[in-house]
PDB file of N, H, CA, C and O in Angstrom:
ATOM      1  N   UNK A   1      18.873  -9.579  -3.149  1.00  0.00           N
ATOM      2  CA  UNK A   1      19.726  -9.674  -1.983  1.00  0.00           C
ATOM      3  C   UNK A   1      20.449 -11.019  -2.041  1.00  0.00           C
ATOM      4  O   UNK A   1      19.863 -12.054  -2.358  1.00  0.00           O
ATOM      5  N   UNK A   2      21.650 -10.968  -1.748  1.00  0.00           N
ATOM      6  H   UNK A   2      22.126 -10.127  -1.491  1.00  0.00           H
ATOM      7  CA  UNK A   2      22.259 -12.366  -2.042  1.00  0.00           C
ATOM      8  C   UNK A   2      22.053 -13.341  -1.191  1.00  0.00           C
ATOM      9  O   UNK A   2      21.787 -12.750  -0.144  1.00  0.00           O
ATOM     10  N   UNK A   3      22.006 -14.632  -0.962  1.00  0.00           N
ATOM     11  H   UNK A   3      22.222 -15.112  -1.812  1.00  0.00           H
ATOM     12  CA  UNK A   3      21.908 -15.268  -0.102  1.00  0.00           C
ATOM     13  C   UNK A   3      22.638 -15.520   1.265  1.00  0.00           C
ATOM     14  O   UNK A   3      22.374 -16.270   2.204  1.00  0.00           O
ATOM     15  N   UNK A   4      23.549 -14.714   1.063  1.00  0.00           N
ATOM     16  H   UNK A   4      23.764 -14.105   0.300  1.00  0.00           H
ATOM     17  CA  UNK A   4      24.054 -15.199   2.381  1.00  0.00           C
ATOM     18  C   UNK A   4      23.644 -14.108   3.256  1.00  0.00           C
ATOM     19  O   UNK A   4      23.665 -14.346   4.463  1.00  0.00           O
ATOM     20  N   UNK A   5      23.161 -12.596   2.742  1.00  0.00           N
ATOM     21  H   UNK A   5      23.144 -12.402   1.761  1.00  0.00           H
ATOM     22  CA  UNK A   5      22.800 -11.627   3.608  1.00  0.00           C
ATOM     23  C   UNK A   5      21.348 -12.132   3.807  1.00  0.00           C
ATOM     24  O   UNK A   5      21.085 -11.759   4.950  1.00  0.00           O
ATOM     25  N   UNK A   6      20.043 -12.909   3.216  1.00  0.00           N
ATOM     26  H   UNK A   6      20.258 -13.212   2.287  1.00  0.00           H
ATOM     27  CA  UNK A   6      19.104 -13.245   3.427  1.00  0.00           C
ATOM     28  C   UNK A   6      19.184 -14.341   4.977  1.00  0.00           C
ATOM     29  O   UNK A   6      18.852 -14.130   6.143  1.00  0.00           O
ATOM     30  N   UNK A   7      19.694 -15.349   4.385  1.00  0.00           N
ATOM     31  H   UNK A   7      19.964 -15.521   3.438  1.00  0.00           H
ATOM     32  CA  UNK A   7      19.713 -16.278   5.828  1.00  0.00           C
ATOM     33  C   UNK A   7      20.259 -15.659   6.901  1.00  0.00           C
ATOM     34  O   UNK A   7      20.023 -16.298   7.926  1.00  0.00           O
ATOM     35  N   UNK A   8      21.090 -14.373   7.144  1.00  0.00           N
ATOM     36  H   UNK A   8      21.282 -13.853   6.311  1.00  0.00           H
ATOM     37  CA  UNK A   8      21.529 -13.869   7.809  1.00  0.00           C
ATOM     38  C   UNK A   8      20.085 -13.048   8.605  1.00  0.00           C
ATOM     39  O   UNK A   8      19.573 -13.345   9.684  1.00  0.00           O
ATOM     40  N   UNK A   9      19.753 -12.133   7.801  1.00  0.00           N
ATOM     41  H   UNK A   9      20.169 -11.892   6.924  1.00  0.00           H
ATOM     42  CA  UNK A   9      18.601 -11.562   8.226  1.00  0.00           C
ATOM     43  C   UNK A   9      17.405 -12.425   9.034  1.00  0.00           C
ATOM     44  O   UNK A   9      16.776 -12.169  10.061  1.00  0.00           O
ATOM     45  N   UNK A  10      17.380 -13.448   8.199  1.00  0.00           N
ATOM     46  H   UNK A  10      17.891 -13.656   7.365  1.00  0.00           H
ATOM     47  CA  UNK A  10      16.392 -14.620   8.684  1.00  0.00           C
ATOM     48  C   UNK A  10      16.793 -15.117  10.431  1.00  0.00           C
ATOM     49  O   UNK A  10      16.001 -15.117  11.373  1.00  0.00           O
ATOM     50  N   UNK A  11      18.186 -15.494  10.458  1.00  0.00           N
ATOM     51  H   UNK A  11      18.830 -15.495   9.693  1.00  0.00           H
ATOM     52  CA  UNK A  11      18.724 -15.372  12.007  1.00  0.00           C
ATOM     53  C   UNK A  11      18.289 -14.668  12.974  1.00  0.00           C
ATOM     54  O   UNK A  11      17.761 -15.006  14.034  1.00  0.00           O
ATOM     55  N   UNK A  12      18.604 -13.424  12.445  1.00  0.00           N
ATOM     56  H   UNK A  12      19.033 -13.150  11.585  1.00  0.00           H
ATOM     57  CA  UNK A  12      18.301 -12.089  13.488  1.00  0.00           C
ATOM     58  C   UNK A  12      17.289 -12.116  13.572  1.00  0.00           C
ATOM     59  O   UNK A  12      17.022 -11.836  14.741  1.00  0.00           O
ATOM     60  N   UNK A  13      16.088 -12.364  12.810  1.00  0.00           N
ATOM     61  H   UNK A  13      16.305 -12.591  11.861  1.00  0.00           H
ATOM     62  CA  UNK A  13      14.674 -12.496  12.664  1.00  0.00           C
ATOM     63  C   UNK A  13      14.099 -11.021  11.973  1.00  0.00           C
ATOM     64  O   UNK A  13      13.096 -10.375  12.277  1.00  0.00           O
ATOM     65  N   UNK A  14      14.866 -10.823  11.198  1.00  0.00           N
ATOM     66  H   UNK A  14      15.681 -11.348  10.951  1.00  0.00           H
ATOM     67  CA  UNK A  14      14.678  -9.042  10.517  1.00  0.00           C
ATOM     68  C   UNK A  14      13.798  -9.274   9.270  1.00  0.00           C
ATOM     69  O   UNK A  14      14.034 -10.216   8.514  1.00  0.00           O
ATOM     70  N   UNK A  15      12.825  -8.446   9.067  1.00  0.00           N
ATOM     71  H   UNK A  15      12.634  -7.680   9.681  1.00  0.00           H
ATOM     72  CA  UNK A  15      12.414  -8.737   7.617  1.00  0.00           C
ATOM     73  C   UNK A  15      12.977  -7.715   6.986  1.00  0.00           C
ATOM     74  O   UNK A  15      13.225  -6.628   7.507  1.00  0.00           O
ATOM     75  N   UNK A  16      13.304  -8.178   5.294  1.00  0.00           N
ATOM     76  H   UNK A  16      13.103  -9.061   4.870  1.00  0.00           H
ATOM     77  CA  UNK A  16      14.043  -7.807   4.610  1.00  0.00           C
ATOM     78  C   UNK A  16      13.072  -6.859   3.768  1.00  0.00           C
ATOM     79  O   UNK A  16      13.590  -5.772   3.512  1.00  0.00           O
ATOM     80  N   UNK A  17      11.327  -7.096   3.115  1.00  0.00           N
ATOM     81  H   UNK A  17      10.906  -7.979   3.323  1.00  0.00           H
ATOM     82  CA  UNK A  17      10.844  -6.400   2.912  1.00  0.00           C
ATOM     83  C   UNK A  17       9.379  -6.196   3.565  1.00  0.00           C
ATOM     84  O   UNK A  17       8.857  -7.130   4.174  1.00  0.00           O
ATOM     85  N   UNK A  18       8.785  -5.053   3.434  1.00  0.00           N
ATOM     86  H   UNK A  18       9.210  -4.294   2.939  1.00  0.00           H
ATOM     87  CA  UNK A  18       7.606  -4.901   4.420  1.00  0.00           C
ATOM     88  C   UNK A  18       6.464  -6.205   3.801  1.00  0.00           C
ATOM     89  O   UNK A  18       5.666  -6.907   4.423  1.00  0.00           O
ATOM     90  N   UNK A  19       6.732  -6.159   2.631  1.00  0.00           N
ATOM     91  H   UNK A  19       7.380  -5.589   2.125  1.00  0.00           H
ATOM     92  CA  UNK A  19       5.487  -7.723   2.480  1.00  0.00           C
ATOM     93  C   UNK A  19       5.750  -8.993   3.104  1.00  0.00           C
ATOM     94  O   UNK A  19       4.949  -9.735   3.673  1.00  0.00           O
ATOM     95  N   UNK A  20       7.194  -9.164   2.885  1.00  0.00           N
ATOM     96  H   UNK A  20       7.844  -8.561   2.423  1.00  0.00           H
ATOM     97  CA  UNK A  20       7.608 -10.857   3.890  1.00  0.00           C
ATOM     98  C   UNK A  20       7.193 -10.663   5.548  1.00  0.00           C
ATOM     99  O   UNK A  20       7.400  -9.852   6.451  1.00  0.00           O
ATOM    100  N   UNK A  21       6.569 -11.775   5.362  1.00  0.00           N
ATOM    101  H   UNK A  21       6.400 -12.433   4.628  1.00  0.00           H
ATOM    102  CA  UNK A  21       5.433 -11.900   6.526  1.00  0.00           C
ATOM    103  C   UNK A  21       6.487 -13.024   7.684  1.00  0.00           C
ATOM    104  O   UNK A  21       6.889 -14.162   7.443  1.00  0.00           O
ATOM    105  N   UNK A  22       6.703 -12.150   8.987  1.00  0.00           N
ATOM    106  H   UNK A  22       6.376 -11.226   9.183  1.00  0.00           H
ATOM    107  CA  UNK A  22       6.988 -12.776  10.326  1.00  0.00           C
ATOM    108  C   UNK A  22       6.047 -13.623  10.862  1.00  0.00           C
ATOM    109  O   UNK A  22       4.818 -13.665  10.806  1.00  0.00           O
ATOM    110  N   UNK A  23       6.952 -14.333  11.431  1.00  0.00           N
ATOM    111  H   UNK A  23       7.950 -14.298  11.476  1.00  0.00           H
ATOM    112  CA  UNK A  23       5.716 -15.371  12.146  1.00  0.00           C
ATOM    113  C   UNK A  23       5.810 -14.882  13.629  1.00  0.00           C
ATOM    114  O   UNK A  23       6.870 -14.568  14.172  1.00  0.00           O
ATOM    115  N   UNK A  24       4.584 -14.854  14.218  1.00  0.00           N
ATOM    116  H   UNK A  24       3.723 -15.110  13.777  1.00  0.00           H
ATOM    117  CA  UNK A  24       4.167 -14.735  15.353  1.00  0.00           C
ATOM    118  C   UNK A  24       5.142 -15.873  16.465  1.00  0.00           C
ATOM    119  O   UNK A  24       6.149 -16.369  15.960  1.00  0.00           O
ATOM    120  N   UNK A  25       4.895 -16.137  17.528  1.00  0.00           N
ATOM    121  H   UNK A  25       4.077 -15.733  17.939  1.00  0.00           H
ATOM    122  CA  UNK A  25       5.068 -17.235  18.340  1.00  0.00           C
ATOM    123  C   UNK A  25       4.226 -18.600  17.891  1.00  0.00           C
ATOM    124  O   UNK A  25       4.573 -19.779  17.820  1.00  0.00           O
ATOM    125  N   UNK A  26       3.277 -18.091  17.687  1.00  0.00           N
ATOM    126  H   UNK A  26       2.995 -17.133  17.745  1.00  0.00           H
ATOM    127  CA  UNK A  26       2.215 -19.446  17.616  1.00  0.00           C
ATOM    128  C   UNK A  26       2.813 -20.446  16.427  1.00  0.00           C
ATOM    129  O   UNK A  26       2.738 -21.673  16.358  1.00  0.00           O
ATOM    130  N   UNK A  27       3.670 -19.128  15.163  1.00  0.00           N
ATOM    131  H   UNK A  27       3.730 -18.131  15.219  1.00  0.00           H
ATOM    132  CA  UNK A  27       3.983 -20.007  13.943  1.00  0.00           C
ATOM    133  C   UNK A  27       2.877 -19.289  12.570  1.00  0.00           C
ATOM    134  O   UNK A  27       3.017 -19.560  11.378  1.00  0.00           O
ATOM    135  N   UNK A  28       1.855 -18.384  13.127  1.00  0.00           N
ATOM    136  H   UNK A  28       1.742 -18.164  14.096  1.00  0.00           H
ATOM    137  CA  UNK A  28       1.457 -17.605  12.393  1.00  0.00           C
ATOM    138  C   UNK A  28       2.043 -16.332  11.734  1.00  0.00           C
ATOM    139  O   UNK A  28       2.782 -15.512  12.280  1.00  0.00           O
ATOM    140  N   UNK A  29       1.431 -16.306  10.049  1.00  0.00           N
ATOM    141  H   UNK A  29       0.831 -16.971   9.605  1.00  0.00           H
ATOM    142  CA  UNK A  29       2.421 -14.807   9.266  1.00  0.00           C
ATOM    143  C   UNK A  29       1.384 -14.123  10.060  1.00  0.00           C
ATOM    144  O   UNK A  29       0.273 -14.557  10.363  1.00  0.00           O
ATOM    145  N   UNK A  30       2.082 -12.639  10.441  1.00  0.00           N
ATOM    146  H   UNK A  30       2.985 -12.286  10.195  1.00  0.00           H
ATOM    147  CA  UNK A  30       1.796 -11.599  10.902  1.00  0.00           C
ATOM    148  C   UNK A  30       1.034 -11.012   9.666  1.00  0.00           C
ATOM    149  O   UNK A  30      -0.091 -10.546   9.845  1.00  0.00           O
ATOM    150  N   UNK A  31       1.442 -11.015   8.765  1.00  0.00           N
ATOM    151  H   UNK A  31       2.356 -11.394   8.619  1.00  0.00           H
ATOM    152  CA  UNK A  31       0.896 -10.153   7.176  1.00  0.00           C
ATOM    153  C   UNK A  31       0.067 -11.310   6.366  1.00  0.00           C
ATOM    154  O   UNK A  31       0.602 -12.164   5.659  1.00  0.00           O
ATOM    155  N   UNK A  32      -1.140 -11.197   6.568  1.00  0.00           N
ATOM    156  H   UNK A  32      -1.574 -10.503   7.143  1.00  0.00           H
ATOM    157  CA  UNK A  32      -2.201 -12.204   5.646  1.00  0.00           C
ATOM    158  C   UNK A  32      -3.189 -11.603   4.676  1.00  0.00           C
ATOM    159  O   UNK A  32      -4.364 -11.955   4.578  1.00  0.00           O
ATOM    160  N   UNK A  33      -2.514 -10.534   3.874  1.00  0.00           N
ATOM    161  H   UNK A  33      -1.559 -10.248   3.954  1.00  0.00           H
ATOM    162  CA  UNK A  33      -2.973  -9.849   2.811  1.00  0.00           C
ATOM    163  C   UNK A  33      -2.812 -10.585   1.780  1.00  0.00           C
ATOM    164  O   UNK A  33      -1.708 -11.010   1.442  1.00  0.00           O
ATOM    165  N   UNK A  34      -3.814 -10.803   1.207  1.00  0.00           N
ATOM    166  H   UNK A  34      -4.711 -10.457   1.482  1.00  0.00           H
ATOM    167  CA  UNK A  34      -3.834 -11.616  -0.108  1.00  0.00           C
ATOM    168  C   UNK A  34      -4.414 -13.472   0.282  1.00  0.00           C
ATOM    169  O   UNK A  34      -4.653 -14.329  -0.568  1.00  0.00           O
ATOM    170  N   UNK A  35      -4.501 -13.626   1.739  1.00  0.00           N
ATOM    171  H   UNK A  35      -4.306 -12.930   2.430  1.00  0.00           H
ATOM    172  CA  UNK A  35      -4.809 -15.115   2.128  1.00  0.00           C
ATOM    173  C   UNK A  35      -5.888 -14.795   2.801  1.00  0.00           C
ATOM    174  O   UNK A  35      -6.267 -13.781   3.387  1.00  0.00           O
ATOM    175  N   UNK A  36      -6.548 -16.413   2.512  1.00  0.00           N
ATOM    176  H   UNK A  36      -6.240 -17.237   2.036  1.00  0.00           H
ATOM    177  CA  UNK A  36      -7.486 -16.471   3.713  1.00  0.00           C
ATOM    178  C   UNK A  36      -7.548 -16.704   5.119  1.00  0.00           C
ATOM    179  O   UNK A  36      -6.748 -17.555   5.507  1.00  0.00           O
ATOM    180  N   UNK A  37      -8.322 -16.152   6.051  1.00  0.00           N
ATOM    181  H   UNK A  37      -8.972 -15.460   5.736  1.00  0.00           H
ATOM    182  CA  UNK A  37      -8.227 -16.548   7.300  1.00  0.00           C
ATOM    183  C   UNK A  37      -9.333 -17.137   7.890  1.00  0.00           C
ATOM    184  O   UNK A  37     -10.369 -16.877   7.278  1.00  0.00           O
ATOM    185  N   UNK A  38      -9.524 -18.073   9.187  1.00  0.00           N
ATOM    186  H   UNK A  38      -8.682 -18.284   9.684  1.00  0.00           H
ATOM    187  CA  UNK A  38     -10.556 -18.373   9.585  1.00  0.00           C
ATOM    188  C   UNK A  38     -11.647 -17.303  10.377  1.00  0.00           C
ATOM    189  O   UNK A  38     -11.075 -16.417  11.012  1.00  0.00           O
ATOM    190  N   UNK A  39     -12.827 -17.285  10.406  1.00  0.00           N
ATOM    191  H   UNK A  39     -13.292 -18.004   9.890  1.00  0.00           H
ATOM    192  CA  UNK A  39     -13.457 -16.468  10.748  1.00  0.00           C
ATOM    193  C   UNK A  39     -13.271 -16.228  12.292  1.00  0.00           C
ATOM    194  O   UNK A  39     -13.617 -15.124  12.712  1.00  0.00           O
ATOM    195  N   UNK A  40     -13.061 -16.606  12.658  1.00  0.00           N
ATOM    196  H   UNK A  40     -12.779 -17.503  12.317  1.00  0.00           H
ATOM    197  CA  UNK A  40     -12.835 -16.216  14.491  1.00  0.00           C
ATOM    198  C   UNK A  40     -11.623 -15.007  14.474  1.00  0.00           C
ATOM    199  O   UNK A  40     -11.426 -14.047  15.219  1.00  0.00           O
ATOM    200  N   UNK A  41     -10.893 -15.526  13.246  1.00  0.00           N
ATOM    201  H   UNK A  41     -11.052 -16.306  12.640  1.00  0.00           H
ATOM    202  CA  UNK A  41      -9.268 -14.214  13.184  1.00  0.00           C
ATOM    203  C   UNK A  41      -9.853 -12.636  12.890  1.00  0.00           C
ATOM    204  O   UNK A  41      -9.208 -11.719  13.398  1.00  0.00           O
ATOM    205  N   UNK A  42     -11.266 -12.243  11.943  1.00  0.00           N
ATOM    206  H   UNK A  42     -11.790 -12.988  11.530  1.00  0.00           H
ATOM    207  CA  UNK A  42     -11.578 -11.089  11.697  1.00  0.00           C
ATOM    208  C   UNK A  42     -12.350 -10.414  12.860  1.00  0.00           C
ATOM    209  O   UNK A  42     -13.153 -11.022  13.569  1.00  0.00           O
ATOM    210  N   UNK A  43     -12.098  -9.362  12.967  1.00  0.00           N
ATOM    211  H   UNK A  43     -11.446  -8.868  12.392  1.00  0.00           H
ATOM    212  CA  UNK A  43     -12.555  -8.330  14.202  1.00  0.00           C
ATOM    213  C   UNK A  43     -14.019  -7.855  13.566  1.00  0.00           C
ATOM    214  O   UNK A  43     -14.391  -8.018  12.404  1.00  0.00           O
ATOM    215  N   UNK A  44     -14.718  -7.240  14.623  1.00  0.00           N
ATOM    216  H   UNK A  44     -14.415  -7.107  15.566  1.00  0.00           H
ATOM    217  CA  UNK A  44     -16.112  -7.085  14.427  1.00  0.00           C
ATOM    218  C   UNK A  44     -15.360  -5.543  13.302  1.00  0.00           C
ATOM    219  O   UNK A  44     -15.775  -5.530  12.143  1.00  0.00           O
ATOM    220  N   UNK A  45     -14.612  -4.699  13.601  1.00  0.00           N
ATOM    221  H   UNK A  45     -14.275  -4.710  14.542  1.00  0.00           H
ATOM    222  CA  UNK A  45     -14.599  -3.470  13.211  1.00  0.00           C
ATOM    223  C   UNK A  45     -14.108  -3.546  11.042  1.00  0.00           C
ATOM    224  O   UNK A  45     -14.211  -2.972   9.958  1.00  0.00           O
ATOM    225  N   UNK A  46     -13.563  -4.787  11.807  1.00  0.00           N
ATOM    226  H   UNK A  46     -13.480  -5.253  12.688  1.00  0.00           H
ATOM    227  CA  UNK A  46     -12.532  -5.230   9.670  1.00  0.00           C
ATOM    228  C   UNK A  46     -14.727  -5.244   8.737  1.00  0.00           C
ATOM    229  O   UNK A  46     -14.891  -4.940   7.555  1.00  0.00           O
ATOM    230  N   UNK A  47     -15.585  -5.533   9.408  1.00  0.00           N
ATOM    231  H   UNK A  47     -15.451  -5.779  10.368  1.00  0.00           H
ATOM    232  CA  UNK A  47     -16.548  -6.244   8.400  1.00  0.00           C
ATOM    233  C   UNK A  47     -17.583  -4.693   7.992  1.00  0.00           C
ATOM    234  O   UNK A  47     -17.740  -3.702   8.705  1.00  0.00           O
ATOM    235  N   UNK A  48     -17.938  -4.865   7.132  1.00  0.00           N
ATOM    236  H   UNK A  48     -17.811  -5.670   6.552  1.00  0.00           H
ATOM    237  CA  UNK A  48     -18.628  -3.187   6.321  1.00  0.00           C
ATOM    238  C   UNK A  48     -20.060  -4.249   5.973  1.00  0.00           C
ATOM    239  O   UNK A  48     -20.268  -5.462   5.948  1.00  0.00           O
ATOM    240  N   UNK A  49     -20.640  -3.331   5.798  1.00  0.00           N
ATOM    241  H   UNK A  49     -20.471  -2.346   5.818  1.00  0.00           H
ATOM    242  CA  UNK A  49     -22.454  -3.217   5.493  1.00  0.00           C
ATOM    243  C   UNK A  49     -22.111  -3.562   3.929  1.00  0.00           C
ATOM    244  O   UNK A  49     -21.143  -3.236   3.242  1.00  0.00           O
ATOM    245  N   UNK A  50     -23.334  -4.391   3.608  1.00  0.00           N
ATOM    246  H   UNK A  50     -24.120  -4.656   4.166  1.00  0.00           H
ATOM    247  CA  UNK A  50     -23.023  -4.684   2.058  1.00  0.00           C
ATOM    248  C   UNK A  50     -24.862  -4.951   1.653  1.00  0.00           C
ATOM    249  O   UNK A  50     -25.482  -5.927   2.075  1.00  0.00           O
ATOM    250  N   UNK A  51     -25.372  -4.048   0.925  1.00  0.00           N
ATOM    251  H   UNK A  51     -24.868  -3.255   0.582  1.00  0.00           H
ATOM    252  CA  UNK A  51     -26.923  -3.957   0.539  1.00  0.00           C
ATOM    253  C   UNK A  51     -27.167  -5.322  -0.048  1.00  0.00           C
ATOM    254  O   UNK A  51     -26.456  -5.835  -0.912  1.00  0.00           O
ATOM    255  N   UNK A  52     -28.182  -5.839   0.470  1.00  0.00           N
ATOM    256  H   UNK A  52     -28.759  -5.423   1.172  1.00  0.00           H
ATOM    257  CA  UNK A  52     -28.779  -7.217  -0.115  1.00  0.00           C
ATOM    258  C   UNK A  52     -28.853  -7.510  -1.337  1.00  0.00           C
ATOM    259  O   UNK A  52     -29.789  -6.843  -1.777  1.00  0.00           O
ATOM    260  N   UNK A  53     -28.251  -8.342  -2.439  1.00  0.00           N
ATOM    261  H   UNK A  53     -27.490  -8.883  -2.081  1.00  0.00           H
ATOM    262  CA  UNK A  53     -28.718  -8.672  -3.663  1.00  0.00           C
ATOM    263  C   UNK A  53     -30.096  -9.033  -3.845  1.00  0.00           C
ATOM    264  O   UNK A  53     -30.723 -10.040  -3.515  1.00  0.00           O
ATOM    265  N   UNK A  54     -30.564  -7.527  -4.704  1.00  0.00           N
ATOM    266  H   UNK A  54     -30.055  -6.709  -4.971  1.00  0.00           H
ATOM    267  CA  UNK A  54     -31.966  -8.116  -4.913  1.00  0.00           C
ATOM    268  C   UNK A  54     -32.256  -8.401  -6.038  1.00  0.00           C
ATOM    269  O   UNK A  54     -31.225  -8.559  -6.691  1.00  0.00           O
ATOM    270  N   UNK A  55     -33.598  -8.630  -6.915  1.00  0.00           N
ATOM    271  H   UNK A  55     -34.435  -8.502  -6.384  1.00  0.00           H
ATOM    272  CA  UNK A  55     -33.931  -9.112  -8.274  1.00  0.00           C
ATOM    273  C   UNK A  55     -33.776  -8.085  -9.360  1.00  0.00           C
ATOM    274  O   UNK A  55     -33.408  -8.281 -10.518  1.00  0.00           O
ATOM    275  N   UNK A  56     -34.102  -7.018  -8.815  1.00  0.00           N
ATOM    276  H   UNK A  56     -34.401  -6.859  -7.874  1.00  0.00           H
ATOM    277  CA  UNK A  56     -33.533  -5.734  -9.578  1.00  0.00           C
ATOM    278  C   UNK A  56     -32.690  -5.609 -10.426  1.00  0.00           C
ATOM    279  O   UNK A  56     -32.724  -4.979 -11.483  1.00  0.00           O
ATOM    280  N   UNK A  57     -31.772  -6.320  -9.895  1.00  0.00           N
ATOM    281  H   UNK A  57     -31.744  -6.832  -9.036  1.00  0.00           H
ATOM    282  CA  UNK A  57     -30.273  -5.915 -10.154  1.00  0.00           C
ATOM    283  C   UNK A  57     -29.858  -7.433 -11.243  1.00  0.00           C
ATOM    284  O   UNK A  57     -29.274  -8.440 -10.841  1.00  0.00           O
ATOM    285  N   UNK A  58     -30.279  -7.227 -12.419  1.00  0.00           N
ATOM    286  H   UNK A  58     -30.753  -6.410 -12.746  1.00  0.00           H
ATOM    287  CA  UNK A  58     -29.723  -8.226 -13.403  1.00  0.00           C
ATOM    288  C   UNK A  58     -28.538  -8.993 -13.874  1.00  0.00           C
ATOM    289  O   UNK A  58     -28.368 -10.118 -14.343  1.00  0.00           O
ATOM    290  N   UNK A  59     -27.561  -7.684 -13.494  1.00  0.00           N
ATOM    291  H   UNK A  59     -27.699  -6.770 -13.113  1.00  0.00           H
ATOM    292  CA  UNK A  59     -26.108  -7.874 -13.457  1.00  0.00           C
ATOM    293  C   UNK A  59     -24.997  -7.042 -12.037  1.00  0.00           C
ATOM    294  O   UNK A  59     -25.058  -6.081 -11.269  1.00  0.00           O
ATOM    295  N   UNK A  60     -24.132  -8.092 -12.357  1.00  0.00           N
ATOM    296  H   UNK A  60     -24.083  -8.873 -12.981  1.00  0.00           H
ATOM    297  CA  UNK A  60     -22.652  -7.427 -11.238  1.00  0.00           C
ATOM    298  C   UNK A  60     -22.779  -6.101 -11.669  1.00  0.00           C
ATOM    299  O   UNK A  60     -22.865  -5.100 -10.957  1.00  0.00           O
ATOM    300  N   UNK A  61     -22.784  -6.178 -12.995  1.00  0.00           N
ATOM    301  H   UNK A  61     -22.714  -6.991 -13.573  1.00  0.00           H
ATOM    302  CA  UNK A  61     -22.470  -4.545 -13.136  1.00  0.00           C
ATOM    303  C   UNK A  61     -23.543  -3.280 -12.767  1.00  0.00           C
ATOM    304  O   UNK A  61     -23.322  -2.078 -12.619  1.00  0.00           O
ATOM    305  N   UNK A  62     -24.925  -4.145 -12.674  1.00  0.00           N
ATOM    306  H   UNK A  62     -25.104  -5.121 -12.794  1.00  0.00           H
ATOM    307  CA  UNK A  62     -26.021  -2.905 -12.010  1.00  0.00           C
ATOM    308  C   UNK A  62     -25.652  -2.772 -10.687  1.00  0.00           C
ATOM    309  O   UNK A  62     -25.558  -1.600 -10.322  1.00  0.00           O
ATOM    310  N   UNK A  63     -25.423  -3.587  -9.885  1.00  0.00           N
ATOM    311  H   UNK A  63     -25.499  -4.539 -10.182  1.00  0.00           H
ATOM    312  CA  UNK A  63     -25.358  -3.604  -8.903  1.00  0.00           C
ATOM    313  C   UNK A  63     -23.944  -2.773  -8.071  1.00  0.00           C
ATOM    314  O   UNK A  63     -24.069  -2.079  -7.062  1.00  0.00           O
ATOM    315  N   UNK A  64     -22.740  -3.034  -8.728  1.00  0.00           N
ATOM    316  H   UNK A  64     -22.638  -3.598  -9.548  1.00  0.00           H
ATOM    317  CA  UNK A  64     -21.745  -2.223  -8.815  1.00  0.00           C
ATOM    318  C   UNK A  64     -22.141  -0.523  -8.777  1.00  0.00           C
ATOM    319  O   UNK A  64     -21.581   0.354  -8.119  1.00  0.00           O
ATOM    320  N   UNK A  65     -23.233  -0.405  -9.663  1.00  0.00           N
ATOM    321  H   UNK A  65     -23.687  -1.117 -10.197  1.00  0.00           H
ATOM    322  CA  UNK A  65     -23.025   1.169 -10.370  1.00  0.00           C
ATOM    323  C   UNK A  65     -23.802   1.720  -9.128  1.00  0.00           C
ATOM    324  O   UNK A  65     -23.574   2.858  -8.715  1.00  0.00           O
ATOM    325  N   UNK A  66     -24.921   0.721  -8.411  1.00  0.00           N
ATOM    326  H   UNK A  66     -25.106  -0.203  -8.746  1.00  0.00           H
ATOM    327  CA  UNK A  66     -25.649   1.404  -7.435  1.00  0.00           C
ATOM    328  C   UNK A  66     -24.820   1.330  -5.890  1.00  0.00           C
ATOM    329  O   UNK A  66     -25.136   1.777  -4.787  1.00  0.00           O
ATOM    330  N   UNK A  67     -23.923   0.750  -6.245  1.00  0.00           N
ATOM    331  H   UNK A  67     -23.667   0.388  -7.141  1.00  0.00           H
ATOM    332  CA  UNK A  67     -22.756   0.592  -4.523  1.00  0.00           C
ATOM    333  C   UNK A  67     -21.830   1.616  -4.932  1.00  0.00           C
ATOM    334  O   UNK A  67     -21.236   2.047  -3.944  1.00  0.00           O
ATOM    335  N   UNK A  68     -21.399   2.291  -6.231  1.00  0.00           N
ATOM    336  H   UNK A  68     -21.882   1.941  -7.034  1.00  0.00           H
ATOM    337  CA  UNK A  68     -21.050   3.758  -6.257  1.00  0.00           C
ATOM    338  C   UNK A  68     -21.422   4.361  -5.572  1.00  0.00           C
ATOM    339  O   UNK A  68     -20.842   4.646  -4.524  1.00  0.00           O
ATOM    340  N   UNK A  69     -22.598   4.801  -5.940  1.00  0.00           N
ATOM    341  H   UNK A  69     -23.069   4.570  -6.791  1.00  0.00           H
ATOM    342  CA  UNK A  69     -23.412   5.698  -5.382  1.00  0.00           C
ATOM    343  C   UNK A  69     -23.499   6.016  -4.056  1.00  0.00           C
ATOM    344  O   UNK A  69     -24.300   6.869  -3.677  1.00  0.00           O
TER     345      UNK A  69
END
């Protein structure tokens, strides 16, 4: 997109593609896929059950094959 239609868009406050991340009011990106956030930002519903690493499990990869399952 050439630049002068970008800063243009940027004016209006339009995003140009669904990954470029808007900022909120506060000054926060709306889209924080791929970043970290502080823990107070994740919702109880975003966090999943994850089975305890036990001694069993010698490698990532045993442990992988049994979280297939």
């Amino acid at each position: 997109m050439p630049p002068k239609l970008k800063r243009k868009a940027r004016e209006e406050n339009v995003s140009l593609h669904p990954c470029e991340a808007k900022e909120s009011s506060e000054g926060v990106p709306r889209s924080r896929q791929g970043k970290q956030r502080p823990v107070e930002d994740i919702d109880e519903d975003e966090l999943v059950p994850v089975n305890p690493f036990q001694q069993e499990y010698k490698t990532w990869a045993d442990l992988d094959e049994l979280l297939k399952r």
